[in-house]
C-alpha angles and dihedrals in degrees: 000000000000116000132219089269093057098048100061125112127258119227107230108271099010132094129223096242095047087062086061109211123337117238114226104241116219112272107274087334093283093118116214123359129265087246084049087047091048098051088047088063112041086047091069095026110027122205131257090184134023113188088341091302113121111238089231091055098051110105086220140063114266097244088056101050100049082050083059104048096038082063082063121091080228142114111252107213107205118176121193149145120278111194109217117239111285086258097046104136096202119095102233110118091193134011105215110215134185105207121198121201124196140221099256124035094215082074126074136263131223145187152206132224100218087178100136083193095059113073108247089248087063083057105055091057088049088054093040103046084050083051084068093037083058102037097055093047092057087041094054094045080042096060089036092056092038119029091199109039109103093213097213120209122249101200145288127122144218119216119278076016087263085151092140095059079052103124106195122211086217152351089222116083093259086052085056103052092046081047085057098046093054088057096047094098094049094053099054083044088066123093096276108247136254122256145195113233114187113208131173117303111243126181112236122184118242104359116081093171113082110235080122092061093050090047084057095051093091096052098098090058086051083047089054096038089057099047083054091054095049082070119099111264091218084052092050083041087054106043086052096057085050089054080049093054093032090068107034085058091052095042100112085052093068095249115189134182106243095190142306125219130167088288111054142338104247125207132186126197142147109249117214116201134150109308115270116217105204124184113207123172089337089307116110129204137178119214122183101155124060110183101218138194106212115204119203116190114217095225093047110140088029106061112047082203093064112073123165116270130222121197127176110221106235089198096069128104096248100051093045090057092056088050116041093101131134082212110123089191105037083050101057088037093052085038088057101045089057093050088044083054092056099035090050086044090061100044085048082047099045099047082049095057097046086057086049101050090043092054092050099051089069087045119117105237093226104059112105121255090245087065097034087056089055114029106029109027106077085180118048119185081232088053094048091060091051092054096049093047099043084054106025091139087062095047082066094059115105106271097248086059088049100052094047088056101029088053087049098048092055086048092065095050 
């Protein structure tokens, strides 16, 4: 039987073995795949979301599910969090981005800033300086593939629309999101622009233009600030002095405040406890960090609705290396033991907050935070991570498990 090699046809006057080996060109000049760009992808900034569907909620692997949708004549939607560069000014720890891929690679992609810290006109040069990023790489994989095509642009702009000084990482999607991300600084550098906020039409005498409208548009911060304000000031007092303890105890943690908004102050930190040997599906892992996101709401101690939330971020490297597995069952058991952590987290939070409130409510209003701390709050948020990371093995346990030991170990204090 002949093979390929074989097969192949001569050129007059020449012999195989004078050519020397051929190279494989790349298939019709596109270069790799959308799957292969995908995988590229995930594999340095791995998704949160894929088409709105939590990744610890798929039923598949990762890998498996983006290989079936790139099949699809559809748009993926991924969202993620892209770390600025170690010397970024600017104080922003992650930028959260929704990328949508298209069908076709020869069109382009586009994203959208989902930061609810960055006004929305920082975001749309953001959006719009990654347009260009995006433009000139399919230009560029447009004029390779074809010499004569002209490859117009289809918008986007730099700043000082210097976009032909723009020097892409790459032309793939993962070139264009570090592209992105070398440009960051420059972007939120730029004149933020200007937006179009639609509010409640309201009929005013004499006046059809809408300045009064404009003039309108601040009234929900007004609305928030005084709903602050309807809180205690011994209770804000309070809850301050808590933030104060809170991280002078995780310090050592690197806690850091993530942002803080009219709704609640954020941290992040890496928690260190004694090593967890866990056994999943014959495989066995220790764990013995867990990177978090804490939640306080601004009006804690003062809403018994309102309890501190603990969430464990599924982007970070830690987290990734538990769970980079092909596994179908170590990943949904592994899944399941980080949601049991935060659901078990809240119904700890959330008891403790009832007992709070209640105390408070037979506090006298002038006695000073320091006394209240000690003497009237049985639950501190400080407390409360000692107590999860003293017993973090029992914080994995099925919540009805949880609350039946949890309930027994506060009855006894």
């Amino acid at each position: 039987m002949s093979t390929p090699q074989q097969n192949r046809p001569v050129a007059s006057g020449t012999s195989a073995s004078s050519k020397g080996p051929r190279r494989r060109k790349p298939r019709n000049g596109k270069g790799p795949s959308k799957l292969q760009q995908i995988t590229r992808l995930i594999n340095q900034f791995p998704p949160l979301t894929i088409n709105g569907i939590a990744v610890t909620g798929l039923k598949e692997t990762v890998p498996e599910y983006i290989k079936r949708l790139s099949e699809k004549e559809e748009w993926i939607y991924l969202s993620f969090l892209l770390r600025p560069e170690a010397d970024f000014p600017f104080e922003l720890e992650f930028l959260s981005i929704s990328l949508g891929i298209p069908p076709k690679l020869s069109t382009r992609p586009e994203i959208a800033v989902l930061n609810d810290d960055i006004p929305r006109g920082y975001s749309l040069n953001i959006e719009s300086g990654f347009k260009a990023v995006a433009n000139k790489a399919v230009n560029l994989k447009t004029r390779s593939s074809n010499p004569k095509g002209k490859g117009k642009p289809t918008g986007g702009v730099l700043p000082n629309n210097d976009d032909d000084d723009l020097e892409l990482v790459g032309m793939d999607l993962l070139g264009m999101i570090l592209t992105l991300r070398k440009y960051l600084e420059k972007l939120l550098s730029q004149k933020k622009k200007e937006t179009i906020k639609i509010v409640k039409s309201t009929s005013v005498k004499g006046d059809s233009s809408g300045q009064k409208s404009e003039k309108s548009l601040p009234q929900p911060k007004k609305e928030k600030e005084q709903k602050e304000s309807n809180i205690p000031k011994h209770i804000r007092n309070l809850r301050e002095y808590e933030l104060a303890r809170l991280e002078a105890r995780l310090k050592p943690f690197n806690i850091r405040k993530f942002k803080e908004n009219n709704y609640n102050t954020v941290y992040i930190m890496t928690l260190q406890f004694n090593p967890i040997v866990i056994n999943i599906e014959d495989m066995e892992k220790s764990i013995h960090s867990l990177p978090i996101r804490l939640s306080i709401p601004k009006d804690y101690l003062s809403n018994a609705k309102k309890p501190v939330k603990l969430d464990v971020i599924m982007t970070d490297p830690i987290i990734t290396n538990l769970t980079s597995s092909s596994d179908k069952g170590y990943m949904l058991v592994l899944s399941k033991l980080l949601s049991n952590i935060m659901n078990n987290f809240t119904t700890m939070a959330t008891e403790d907050l009832k007992r709070n409130v209640d105390s408070l409510e037979q506090t006298d209003s002038t006695v000073q935070p320091e006394t209240l701390d000690t003497i009237s709050l049985p639950h501190t948020v400080t407390s409360q991570m000692n107590y999860f990371i003293v017993h973090i093995e029992k914080f994995l346990l099925e919540r009805r498990d949880f609350s039946k030991w949890y309930e027994l170990m506060r009855s006894l204090t």
